[in-house]
C-alpha positions in Angstrom: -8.0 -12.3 -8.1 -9.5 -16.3 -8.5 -11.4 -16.2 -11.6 -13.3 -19.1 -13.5 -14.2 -18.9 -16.8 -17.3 -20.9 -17.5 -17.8 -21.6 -21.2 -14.2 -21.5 -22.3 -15.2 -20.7 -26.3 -14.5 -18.3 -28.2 -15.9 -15.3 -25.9 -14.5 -16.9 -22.4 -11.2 -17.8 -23.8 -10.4 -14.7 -24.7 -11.4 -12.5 -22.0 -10.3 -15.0 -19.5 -6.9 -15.5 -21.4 -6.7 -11.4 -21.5 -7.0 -11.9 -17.6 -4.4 -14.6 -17.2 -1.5 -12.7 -19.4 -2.1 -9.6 -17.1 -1.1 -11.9 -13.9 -4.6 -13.2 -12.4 -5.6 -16.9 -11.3 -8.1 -17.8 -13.7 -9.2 -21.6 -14.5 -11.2 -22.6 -17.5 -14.0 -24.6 -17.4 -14.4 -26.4 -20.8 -14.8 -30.5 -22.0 -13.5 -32.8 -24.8 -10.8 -32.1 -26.8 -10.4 -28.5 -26.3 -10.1 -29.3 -22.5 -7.0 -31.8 -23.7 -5.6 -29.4 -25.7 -5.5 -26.3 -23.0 -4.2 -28.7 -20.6 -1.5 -30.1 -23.4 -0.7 -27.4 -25.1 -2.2 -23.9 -23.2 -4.4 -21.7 -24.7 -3.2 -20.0 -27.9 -5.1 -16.6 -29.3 -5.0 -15.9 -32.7 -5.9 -12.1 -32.6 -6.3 -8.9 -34.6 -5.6 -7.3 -31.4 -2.4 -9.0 -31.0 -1.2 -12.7 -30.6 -0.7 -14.6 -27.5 -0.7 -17.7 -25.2 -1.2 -18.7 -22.1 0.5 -21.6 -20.8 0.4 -23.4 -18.4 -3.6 -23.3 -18.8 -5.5 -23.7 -15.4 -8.5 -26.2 -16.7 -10.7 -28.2 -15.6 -14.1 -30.0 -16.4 -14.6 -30.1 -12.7 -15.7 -27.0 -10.8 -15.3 -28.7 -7.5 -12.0 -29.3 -8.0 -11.4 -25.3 -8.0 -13.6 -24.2 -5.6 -14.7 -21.4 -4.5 -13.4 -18.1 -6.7 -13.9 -14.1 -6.6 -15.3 -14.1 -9.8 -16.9 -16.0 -12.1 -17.4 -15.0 -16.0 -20.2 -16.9 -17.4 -19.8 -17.2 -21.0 -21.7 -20.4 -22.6 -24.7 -20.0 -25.0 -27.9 -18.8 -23.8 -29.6 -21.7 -23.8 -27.4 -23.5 -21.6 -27.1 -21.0 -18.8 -29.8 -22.9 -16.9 -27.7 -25.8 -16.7 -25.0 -24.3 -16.1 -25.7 -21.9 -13.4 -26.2 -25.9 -11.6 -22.7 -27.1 -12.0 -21.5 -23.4 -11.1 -22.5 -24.3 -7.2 -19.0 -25.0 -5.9 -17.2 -21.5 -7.5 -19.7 -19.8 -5.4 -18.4 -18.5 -2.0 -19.5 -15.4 0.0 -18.3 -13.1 -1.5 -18.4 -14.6 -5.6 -19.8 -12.5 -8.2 -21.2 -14.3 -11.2 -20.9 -11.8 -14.2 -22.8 -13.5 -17.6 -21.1 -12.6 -21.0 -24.6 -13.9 -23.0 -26.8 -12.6 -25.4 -30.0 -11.8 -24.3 -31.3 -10.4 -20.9 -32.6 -13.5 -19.1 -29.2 -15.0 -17.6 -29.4 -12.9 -14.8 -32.0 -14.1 -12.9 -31.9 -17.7 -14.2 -28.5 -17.7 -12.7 -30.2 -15.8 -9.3 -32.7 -18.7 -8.9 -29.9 -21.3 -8.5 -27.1 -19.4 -6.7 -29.4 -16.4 -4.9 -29.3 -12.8 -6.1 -26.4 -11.4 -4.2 -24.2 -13.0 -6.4 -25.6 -11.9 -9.3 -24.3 -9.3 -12.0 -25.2 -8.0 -15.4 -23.0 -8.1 -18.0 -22.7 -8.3 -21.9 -19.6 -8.5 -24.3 -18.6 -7.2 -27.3 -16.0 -9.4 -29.4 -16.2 -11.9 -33.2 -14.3 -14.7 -32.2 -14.5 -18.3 -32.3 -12.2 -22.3 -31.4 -10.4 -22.2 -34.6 -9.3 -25.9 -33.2 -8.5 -26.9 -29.6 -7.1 -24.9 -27.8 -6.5 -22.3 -30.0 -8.9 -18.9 -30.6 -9.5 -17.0 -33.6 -10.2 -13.3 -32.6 -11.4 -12.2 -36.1 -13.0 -8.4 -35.4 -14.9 -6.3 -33.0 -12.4 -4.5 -30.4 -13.5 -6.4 -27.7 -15.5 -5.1 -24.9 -16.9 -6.2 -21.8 -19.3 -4.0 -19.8 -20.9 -5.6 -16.1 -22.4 -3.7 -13.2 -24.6 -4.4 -9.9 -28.6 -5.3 -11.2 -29.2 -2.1 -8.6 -26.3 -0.1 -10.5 -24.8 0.5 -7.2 -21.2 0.8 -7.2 -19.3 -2.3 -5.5 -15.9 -3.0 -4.6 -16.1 -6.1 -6.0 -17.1 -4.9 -9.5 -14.2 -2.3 -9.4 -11.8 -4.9 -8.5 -12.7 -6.9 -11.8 -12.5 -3.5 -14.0 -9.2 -3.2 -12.5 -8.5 -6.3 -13.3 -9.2 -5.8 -17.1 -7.8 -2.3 -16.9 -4.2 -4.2 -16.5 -5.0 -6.3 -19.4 -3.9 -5.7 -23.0 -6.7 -5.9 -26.1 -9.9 -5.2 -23.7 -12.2 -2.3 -22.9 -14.0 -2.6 -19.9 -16.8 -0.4 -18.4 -19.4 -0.1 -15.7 -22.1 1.6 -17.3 -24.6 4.0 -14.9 -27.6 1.4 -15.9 -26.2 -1.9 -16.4 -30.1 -3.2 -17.5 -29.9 -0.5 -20.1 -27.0 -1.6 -21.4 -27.8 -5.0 -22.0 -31.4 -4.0 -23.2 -29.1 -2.2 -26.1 -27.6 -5.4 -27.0 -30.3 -7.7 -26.9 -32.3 -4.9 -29.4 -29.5 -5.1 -31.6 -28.6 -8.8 -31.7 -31.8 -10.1 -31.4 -33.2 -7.9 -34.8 -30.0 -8.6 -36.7 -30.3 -13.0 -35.8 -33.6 -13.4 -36.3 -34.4 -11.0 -39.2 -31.2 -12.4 -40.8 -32.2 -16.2 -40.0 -35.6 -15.8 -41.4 -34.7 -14.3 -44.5 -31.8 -16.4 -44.9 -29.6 -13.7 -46.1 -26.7 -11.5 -45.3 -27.5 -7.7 -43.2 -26.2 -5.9 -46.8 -29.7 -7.4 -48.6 -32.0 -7.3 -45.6 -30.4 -3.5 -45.1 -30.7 -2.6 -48.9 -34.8 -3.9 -49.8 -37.4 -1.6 -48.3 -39.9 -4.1 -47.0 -36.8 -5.9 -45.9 -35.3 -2.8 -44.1 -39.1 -2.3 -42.7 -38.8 -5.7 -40.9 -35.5 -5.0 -39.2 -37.5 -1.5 -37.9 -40.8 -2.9 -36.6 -38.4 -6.2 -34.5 -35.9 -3.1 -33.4 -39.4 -1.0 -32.2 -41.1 -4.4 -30.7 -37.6 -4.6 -28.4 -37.9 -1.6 -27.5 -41.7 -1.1 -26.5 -41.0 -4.4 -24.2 -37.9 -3.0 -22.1 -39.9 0.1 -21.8 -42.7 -1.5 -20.8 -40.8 -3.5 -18.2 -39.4 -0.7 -16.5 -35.7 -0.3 -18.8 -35.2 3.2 -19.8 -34.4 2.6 -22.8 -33.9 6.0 -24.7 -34.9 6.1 -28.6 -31.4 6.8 -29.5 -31.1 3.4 -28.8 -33.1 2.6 -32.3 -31.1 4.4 -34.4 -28.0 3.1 -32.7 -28.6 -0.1 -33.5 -29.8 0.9 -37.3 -26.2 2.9 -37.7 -24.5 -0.3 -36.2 -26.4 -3.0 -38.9 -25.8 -0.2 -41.2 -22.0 -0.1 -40.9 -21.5 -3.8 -40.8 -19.7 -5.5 -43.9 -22.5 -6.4 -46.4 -21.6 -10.3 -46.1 -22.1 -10.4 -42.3 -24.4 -12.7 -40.3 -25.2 -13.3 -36.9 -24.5 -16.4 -35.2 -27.5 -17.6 -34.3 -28.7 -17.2 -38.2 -25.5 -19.4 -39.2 -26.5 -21.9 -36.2 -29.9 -22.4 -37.6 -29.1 -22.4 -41.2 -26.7 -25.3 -40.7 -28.6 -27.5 -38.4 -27.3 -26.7 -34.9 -28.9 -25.7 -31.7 -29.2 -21.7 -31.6 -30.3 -18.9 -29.1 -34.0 -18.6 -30.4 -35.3 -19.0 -27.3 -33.3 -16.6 -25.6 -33.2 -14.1 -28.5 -36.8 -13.4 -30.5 -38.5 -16.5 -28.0 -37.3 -13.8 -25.3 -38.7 -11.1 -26.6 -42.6 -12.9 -27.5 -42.0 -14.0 -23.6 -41.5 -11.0 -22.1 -43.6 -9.4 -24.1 -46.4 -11.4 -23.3 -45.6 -10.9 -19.5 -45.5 -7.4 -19.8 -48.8 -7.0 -22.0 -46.9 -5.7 -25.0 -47.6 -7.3 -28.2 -44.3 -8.5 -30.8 -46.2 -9.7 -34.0 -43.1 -9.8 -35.6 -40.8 -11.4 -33.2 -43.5 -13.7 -33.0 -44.0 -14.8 -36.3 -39.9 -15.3 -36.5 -39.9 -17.7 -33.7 -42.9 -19.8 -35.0 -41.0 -19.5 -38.6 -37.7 -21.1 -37.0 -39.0 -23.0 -34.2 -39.2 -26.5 -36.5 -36.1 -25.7 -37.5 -34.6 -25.6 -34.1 -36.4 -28.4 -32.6 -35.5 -30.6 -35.9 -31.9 -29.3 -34.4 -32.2 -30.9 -30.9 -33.5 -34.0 -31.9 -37.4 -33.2 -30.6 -38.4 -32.8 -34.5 -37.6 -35.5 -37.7 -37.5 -34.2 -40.8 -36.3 -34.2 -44.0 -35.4 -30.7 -45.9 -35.1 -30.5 -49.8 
């Protein structure tokens, strides 16, 4: 199987290097010095799940020089999916599935409006893992996980045949859940609560978990989520609440999410496609997200100071 990893960080380099030690053609599509070092050196995972390294690499900053693939795992940040799904063009064939690994629930169809529908999957991952330099991955926790499916949750062949394809590959779980929308309605509940909670408070889950009006907050963003995906047609179950609560529960009291890091230390972060998404579709769908909404005003200057669009100073 001809697979392209778009986004060759600390999410594609790992599933796509779990793909290439198990015997498939995969090509990474990454920039800079991390491109120079795959190409030098091949990739090199540091993992909890077991080391290893792939090399020769495949990669490229070109996607016309591979062509076109059977798959194509998607796995840049949120906010650059858009962009992306523009320089994807020549990967797509026929027969190419484009499978996003994002947070969030919009890639999807902003990868459908530039490449057409019927190449289109949902998907979501599961994995903490990061460039620890280039060329080299640091799979710190989380067993990972990768979940995709058909937006009709029909089966395919071609779906099957990139389960397989992980099913042969060591340190991955793969799945094609009976409601792929559902699934990645779960995530975006959890993730989106736990970043922007997290980011506005600017502490760690084990003090937003412990303080009652603190805990409140992570409660009303968790219900907002899930009156939105109802509301939209996701059958979301309530179990999913309480999942998500068990799951922030059970995290180590010192952990953050990554978009509360990104904003807290001045980079660009997935605001707009994490609690911008949900005052969005919220709005679309008649449902109203007080809270979600007053977190994105809260960080917006923030994140536009962090793109350039904003100057100032912070003391």
């Amino acid at each position: 199987m001809r697979v392209a990893i778009f986004g060759a960080g600390g999410v594609g380099a790992y599933f796509g290097g779990r793909l290439a030690q198990a015997g498939e053609d995969v090509t990474f599509i990454a920039r800079g010095s991390h491109l120079e070092a795959l190409r030098d050196n091949g990739l090199q995972v540091q993992s909890v799940a077991g080391d290893f390294v792939v090399k020769p690499a495949q990669a490229t900053d070109d996607p016309a020089a591979v062509g076109e693939v059977d798959v194509v795992l998607v796995a840049v940040k949120a906010w650059q999916v858009p962009e992306a799904a523009a320089m994807m063009a020549p990967l797509v064939g026929s027969n190419t599935v484009v499978v996003p690994l994002e947070n969030g629930v919009e890639a999807p169809d902003q990868l459908a409006a530039e490449l057409g529908q019927e190449h289109v999957a949902g998907g979501l991952c599961r994995i903490i893992s990061y460039i620890a330099a280039p060329g080299v991955i640091h799979h710190v926790g989380a067993e990972p996980y990768v979940a995709f499916g058909e937006l009709d949750n029909r089966l395919s062949r071609r779906l099957e045949r990139l389960r397989a394809a992980f099913d042969r590959a060591a340190g991955v779980t793969a799945e094609i859940p009976a409601d792929i929308k559902v699934a990645m309605w779960r995530k975006f509940l959890l993730i989106a609560t736990f970043s922007g909670v997290g980011a506005v408070t600017r502490a760690p889950i084990g003090v937003v978990r412990s303080r009652p009006k603190t805990r409140a907050m992570l409660q009303q963003a968790l219900r907002e989520i899930y009156d939105v995906g109802r509301a939209r047609g996701v059958a979301l179950e309530e179990e999913a609440i309480e999942a998500a609560t068990t799951f922030m529960d059970n995290l180590p009291p010192e952990a953050t999410a990554s978009m509360q890091r990104d904003i807290l230390e001045g980079r660009p972060s997935e605001l707009e496609s994490q609690n911008g998404a949900v005052v969005r579709l919220g709005a679309e769908a008649g449902v109203e997200t007080p809270l979600h909404r007053f977190i994105y005003s809260a960080l917006l200057p923030l994140e536009l100071r962090s793109r350039g669009e904003l100057d100032f100073s912070i003391t």
